[in-house]
C-alpha positions as CSV (number, residue, x, y, z in Angstrom):
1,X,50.4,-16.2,-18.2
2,X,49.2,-12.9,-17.5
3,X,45.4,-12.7,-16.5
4,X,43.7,-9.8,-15.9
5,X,41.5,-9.0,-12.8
6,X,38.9,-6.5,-12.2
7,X,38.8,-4.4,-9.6
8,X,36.3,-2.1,-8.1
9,X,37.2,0.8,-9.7
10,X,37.2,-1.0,-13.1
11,X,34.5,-2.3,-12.7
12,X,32.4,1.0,-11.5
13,X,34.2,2.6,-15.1
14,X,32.9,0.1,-17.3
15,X,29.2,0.1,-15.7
16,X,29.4,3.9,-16.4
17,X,30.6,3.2,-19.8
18,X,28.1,0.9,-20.7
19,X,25.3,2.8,-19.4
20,X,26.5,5.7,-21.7
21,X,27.0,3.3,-24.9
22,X,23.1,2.3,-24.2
23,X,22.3,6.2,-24.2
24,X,24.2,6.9,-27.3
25,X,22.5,3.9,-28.8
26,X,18.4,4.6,-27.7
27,X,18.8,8.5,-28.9
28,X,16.4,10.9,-28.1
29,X,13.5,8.7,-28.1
30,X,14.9,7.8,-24.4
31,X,15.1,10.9,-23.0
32,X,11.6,11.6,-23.5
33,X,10.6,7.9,-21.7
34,X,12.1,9.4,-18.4
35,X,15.5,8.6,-19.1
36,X,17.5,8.9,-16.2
37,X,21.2,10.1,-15.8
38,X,23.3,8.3,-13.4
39,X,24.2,11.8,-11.6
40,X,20.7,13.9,-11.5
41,X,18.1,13.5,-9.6
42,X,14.9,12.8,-11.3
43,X,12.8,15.5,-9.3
44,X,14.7,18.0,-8.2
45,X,14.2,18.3,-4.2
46,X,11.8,15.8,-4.5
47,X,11.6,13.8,-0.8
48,X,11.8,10.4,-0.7
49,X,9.1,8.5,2.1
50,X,10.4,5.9,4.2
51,X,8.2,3.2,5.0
52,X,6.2,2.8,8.1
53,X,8.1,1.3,10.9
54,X,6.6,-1.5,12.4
55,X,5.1,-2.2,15.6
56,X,4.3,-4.2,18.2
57,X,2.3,-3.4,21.2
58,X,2.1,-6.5,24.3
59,X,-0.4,-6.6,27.2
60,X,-1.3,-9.4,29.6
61,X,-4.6,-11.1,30.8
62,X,-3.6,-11.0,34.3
63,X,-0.7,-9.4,36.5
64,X,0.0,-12.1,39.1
65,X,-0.2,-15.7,38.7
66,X,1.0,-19.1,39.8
67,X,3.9,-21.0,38.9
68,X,3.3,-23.2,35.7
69,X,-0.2,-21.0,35.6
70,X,-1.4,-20.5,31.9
71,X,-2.2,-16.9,31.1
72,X,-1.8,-14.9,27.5
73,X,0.0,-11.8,26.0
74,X,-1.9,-10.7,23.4
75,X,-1.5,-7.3,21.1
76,X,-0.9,-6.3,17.4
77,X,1.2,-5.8,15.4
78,X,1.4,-3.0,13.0
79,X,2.9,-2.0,9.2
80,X,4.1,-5.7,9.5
81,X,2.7,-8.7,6.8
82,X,0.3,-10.4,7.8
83,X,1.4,-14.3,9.5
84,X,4.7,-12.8,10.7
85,X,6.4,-14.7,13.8
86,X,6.4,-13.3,16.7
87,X,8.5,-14.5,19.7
88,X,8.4,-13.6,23.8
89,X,11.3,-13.0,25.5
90,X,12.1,-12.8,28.9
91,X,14.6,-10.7,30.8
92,X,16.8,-13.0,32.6
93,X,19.6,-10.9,34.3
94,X,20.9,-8.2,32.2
95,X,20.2,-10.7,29.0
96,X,16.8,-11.0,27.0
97,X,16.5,-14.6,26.9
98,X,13.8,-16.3,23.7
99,X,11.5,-18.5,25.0
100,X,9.9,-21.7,23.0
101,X,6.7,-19.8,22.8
102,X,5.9,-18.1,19.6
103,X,3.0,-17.9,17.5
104,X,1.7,-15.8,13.7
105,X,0.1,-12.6,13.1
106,X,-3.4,-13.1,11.8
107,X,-4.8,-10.6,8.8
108,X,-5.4,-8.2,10.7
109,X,-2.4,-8.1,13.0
110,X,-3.5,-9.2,16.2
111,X,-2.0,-12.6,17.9
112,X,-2.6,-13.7,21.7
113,X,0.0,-16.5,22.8
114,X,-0.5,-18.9,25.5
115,X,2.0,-18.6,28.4
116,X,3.1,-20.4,31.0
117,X,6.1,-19.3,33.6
118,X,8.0,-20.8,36.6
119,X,10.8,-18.6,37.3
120,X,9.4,-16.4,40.6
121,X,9.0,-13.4,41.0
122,X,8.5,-10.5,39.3
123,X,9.3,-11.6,35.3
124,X,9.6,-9.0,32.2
125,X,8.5,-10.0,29.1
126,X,8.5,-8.9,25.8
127,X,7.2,-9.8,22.3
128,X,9.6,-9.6,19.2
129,X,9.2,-10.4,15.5
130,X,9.0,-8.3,12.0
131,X,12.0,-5.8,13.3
132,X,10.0,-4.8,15.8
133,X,9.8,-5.1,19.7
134,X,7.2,-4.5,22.2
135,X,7.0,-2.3,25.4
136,X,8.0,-4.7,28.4
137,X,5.2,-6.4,29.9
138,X,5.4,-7.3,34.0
139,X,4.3,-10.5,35.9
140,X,4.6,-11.5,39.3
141,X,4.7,-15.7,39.5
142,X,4.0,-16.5,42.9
């Protein structure tokens, strides 16, 4: 049995197809409602906006602390939704590593996250969440 399959090309045809059958079948009284052909712009040189790109901004209560010492990074986080996550990573090496700390923008953006780091010597961090990463943040452990 023969069967037949559709392909892309096909497929693209008939959508074109049936979006002219629907024109033929509304009339005029579509192209006064904004009707829109497939091919033409609706505005001609109109620009289309992007949306804001979202951002995150990281600082640190202190600048040298203690093995196992708690401090915070705390910043906001912009032209995100409000409760998004937002994780810190650490540069290990030439790698960004996660860490298990992350925490939710409030309403208003901010967040402040409780830290704790043994790894010696001079550590950068960095906050990520919401397609957006912060500026690197350094701490000496001592």
């Amino acid at each position: 049995m023969n069967r037949w399959k559709p392909t892309y090309a096909s497929v693209k045809y008939m959508s074109v197809a049936g979006i002219a059958a629907l024109a033929v079948l509304a009339g005029p009284a579509a192209a006064g409602a904004g009707a829109v052909s497939p091919h033409i712009s609706p505005v001609a040189g109109a620009a289309t906006t992007a949306a804001p790109r979202p951002t995150l901004t990281a600082k640190s209560t202190t600048a040298k602390v203690r093995a196992w010492q708690n401090f915070y990074i705390y910043g906001v986080g912009r032209n995100m939704k409000a409760g998004t996550r937002v994780t810190l990573q650490q540069k290990q090496g030439k790698r960004w590593v996660s860490l298990p700390a992350s925490v939710y923008t409030a309403r208003n953006g901010t967040y402040k996250m409780r830290v704790k780091l043994g790894l010696k010597g001079r550590n950068a961090l960095r906050i990520v969440g919401g397609r957006a990463i912060s500026p690197v943040v350094f701490v000496t452990v001592r």
